[in-house]
N, C-alpha and C positions, 0 to 999 in steps of 0.2 A: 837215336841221335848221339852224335860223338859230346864225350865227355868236354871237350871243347864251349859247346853251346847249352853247358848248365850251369843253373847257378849252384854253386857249393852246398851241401846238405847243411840246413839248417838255417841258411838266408835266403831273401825274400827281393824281389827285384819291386820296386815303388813304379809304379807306371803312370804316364802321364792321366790318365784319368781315374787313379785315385789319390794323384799328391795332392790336390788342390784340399782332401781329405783331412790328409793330415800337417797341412799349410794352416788350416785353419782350425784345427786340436792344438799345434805347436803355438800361435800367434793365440791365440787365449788364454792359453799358460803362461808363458811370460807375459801380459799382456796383465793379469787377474797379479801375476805375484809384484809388478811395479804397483800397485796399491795397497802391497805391506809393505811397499819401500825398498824392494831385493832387484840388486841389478847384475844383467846377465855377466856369468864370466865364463869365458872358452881355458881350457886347458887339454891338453896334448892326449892323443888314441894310445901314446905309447907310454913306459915309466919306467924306472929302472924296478927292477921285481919285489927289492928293499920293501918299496914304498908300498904295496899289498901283502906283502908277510908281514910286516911289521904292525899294519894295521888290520886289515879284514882278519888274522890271523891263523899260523900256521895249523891249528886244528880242525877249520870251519871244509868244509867241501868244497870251495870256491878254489881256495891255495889249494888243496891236496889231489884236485882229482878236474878242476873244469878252467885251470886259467890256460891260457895259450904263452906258454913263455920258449924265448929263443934267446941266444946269442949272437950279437949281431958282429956287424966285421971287426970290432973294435975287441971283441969279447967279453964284452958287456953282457950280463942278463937282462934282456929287456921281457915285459911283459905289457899284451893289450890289456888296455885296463876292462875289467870284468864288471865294476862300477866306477861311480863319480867320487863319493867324497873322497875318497885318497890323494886323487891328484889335489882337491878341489886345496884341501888341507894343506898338502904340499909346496902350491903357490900361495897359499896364505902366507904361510913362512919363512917360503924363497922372498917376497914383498914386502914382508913385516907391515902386512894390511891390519892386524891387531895393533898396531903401535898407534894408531888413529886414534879417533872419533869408535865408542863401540856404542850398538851393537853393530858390528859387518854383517850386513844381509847380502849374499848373492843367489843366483839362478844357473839354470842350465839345460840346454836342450842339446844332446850328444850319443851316439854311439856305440855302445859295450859289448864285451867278445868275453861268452862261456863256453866250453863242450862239454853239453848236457847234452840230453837223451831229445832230440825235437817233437814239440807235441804242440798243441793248440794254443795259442798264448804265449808258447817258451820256444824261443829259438837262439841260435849260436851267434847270430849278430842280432842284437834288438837296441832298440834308443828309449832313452829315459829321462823324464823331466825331474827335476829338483831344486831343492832349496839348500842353503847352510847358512842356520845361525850363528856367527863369532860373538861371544862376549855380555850374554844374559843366560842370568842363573836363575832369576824367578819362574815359577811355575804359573805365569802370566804367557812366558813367550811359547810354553809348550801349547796352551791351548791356541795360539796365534797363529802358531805354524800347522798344526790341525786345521783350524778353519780358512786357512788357505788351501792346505788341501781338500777339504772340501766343496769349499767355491769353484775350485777348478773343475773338480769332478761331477757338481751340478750346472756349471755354467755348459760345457760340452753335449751335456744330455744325457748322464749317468742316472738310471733311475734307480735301479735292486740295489743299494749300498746301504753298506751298514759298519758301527765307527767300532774296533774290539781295542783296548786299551789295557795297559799293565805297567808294575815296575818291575825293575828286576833289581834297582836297588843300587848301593856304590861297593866296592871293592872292598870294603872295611864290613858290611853289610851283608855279603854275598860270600865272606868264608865260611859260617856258620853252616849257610844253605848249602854248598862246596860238599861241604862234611855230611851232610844231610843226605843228599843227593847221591854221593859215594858209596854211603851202608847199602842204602837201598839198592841199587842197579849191581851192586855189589852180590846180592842175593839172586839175582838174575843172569848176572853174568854167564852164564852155560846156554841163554836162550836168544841175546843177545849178538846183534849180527857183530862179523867181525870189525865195522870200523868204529860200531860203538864202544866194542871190547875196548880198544885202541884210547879210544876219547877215555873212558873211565878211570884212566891216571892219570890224563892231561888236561880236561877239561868238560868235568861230567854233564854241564848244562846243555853242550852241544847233544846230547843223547837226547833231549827235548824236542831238536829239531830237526832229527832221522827222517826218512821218507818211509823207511822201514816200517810195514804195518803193522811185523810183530814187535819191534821197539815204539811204534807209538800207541800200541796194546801196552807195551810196561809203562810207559811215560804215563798214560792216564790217569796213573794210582801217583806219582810220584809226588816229594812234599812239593810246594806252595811256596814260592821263591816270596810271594806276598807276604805271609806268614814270619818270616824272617826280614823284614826291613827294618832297620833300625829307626829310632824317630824324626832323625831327619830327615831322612829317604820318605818316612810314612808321610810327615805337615807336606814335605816336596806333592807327592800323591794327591794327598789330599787337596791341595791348592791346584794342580790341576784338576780337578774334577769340579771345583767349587768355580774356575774359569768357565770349563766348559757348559756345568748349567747356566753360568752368566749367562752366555754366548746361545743359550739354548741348543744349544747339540748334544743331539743322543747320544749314546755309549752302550757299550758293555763291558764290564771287567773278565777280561778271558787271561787269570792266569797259567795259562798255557802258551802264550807269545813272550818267546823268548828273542826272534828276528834269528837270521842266520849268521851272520856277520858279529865277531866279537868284541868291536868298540863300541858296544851299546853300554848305557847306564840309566840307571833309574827309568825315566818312563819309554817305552815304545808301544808303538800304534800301529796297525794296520784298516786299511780300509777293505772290506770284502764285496765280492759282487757275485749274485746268487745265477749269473748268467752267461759263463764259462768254464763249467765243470767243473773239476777238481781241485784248477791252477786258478783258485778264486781270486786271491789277495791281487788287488791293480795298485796298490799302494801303500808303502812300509815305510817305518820311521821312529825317529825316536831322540836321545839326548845322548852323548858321547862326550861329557865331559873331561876326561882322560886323555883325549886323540891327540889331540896338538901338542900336549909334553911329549907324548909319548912319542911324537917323531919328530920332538927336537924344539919346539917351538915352547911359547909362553904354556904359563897355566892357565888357559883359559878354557872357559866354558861353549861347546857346541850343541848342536840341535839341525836336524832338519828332513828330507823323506826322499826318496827316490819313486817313481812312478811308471812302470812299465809303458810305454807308447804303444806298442803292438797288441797288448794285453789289452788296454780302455777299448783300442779300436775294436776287437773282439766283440769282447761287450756291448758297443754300439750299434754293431752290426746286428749280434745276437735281438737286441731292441726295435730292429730298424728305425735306428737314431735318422733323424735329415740333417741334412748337412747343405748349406749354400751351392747355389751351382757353381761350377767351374765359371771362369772369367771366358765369354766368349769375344769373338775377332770383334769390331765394332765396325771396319769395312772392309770390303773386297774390293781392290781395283784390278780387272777386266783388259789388259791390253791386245788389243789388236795391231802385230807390225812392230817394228822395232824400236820405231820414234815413239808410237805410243809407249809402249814396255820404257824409255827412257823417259819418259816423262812420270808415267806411274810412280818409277823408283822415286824423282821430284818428291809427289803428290806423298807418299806413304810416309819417304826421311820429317817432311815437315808435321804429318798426322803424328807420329810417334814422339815428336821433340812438345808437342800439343798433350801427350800424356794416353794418348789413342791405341788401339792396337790394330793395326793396319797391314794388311798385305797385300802382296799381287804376284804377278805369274811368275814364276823361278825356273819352270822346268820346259818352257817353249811349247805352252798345248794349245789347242786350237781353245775357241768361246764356249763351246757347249759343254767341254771337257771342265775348262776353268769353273762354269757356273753350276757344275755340278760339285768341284769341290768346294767352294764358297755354301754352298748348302752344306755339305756334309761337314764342315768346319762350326757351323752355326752361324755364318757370319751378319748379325744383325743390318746393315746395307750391302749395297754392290754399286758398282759403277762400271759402263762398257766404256772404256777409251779406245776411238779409233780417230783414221784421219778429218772426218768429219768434224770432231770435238775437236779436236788439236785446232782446226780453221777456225773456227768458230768460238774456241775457248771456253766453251760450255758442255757440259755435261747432264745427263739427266743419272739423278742417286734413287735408289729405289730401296724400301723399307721391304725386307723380307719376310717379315710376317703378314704386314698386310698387302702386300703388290703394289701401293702406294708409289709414285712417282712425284720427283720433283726438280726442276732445274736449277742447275748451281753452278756460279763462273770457278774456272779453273782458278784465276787468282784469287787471293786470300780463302784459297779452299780451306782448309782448317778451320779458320775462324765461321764460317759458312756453315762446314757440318758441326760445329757446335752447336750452332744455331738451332740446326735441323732437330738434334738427339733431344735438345733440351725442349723444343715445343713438340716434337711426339712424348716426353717423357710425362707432359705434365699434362698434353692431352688425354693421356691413358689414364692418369692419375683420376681426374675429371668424370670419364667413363666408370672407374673405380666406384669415387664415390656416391655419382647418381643410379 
């Protein structure tokens, strides 16, 4: 097959019989996060590249090795964004949505472009659901934005999960561990890959979160970013933990999550699922205090997770999660002849302004052809329209499932097949309960 008629290594073509999949993963996620009060905000596939050097930072694997950056005609560096909060940050800013009412809760279902290595779960265009807290500093909101993500993730049908939790502490906090961190990998250094070599001047924490198995063979032994939090970083910790057994949610303290991305601070979280290999984590998060000065904005306080889309589905899969059927047609209308075929089009315009999903013949095929694609459509009625019914202005509608017949006047047909849907609907119900 010519390169023409493939999808790009590393994306995924949605096809019409599994959107309605993840039509209805995406609409329970926003759906579950307007119950903490977060509302959706859209912001741009593109950035200028600032705005991810600046923030994801220049030492992390994301900047160094997997974003897609270009310049465009203006000669601009632009970059697809690789994640959400940067932009998300960026329009908070550009807006001055902190100058409000805090806390700002927003959402997002969007997009993101790496190149990484494609493998089960991780591909080069994937979309991701999130949150961003503006403007709460209690270790209240940290456990609030966890159990939202978890709501989301048991509302969907996630079963294997499990909550790992940590701090890493504030800036003031995390030089000690810095220096800590340095000696050590420092004594390794000869066995260490070359970009951890790299990192070990500029930023030794990222050594934590190499894919490298002989660097995450040294990372095992290494100190305990826990270990080193100062005390208010630790009450911070601790007040999340004492939320989430409010909240009755399990945990595990795994100081070993460090996240990849380095505007983390104090607590991050991930959620694991023991039902997609390697690339367990469907969801990571945490607190970024720092972020918003740091490109420009107030001093305010953030929090919130990103949620791989392509990843849960995985896992759901892996489950064999159910999922809602697809929305099928509601009627087929059948023309025979060209005044009928003009009348259908009538009959369908008015079913659809009705809320229906209605069709009829487009491609000029005989009856048995049409009523065969009406079946393979699903389409719960049919109707033959011929000259007959046009004279007569009636119609016989027939129930697909059961062969069922019934006569119906052409005028105020809509209102008619309402009629219909709803006394088979409740007839079945009936049959249901006896």
């Amino acid at each position: 097959m010519a390169e023409i008629n493939r999808a790009i290594k590393g994306t995924n073509d949605m096809l019409p019989a599994d959107s309605h999949k993840f039509q209805f993963v995406e609409g329970k996620m926003l759906e579950i996060a307007s119950l903490y009060g977060f509302r959706e905000i859209r912001v741009p596939v593109f950035e200028h590249t600032e705005v991810f050097q600046r923030s994801v930072g220049d030492t992390t694997d994301v900047v160094q090795k997997e974003m897609y950056t270009f310049d465009d005609k203006g000669g601009r560096s632009i970059t697809l964004r690789p994640e959400l909060t940067a932009g998300v940050v960026r329009s908070v800013i550009e807006h001055g949505l902190v100058n409000g009412a805090l806390p700002v809760k927003v959402c997002y279902v969007g997009g993101c472009y790496r190149y990484e290595k494609p493998q089960a779960g991780r591909l080069r265009e994937f979309h991701q659901f999130g949150v961003e807290c503006f403007g709460a500093t209690s270790p209240a909101a940290d456990a609030e934005v966890i159990s939202l993500a978890l709501q989301v993730l048991q509302t969907v049908g996630i079963k294997n999960i499990s909550l790992e939790i940590n701090s890493i502490g504030c800036p003031e906090c995390r030089k000690n561990y810095t220096a800590a961190l340095s000696e050590y990998f420092a004594s390794h250094v000869d066995t260490l890959c070359e970009t951890c070599r790299d990192r070990l001047s500029r930023n030794p924490m990222r050594i934590l979160d190499c894919k490298s198995p002989i660097c995450s063979k040294i990372a095992k032994n290494a100190p305990k970013v826990i270990d080193f939090l100062c005390d208010e970083c630790q009450e911070h910790f601790d007040g999340v933990k004492a939320h989430l057994d409010a909240a009755g949610i399990k945990y595990t303290v795994n100081p070993q999550i460090v996240r990849g991305l380095d505007y983390y601070t104090k607590t991050v979280f991930e959620f694991v699922s023991g039902d997609i290999g390697a690339q367990s984590t469907v969801c990571g998060g945490g607190r970024y205090d720092g972020l918003v000065s740091q490109m420009g904005g107030a001093a305010v306080s953030a929090l919130g997770f990103g949620m791989g889309i392509e990843r849960l589905m995985l896992a759901l899969e892996n489950q064999n999660a159910e999922f809602p059927e697809a929305k099928k047609c509601d009627i087929y209308i059948a023309p025979m002849g060209e005044t009928a075929a003009i009348k259908a089009t009538e009959l369908c315009t008015a079913l659809r302004r009705d809320g229906f999903e209605a069709q009829c013949d487009v491609c000029g095929r005989g009856l048995k052809a049409q009523m065969k694609y009406a079946d393979k459509i699903g389409a719960l009625y049919s109707v033959v329209l011929g000259d007959n019914e046009l004279a007569e202005n009636k119609c016989n509608i027939k129930n697909m499932k059961t062969g069922e017949t019934q006569e119906i006047r052409l005028d105020n047909f809509s209102e008619q097949f309402m009629k219909i849907k709803l006394d088979d609907a409740l007839s079945s119900l009936e049959d249901t309960i006896i």
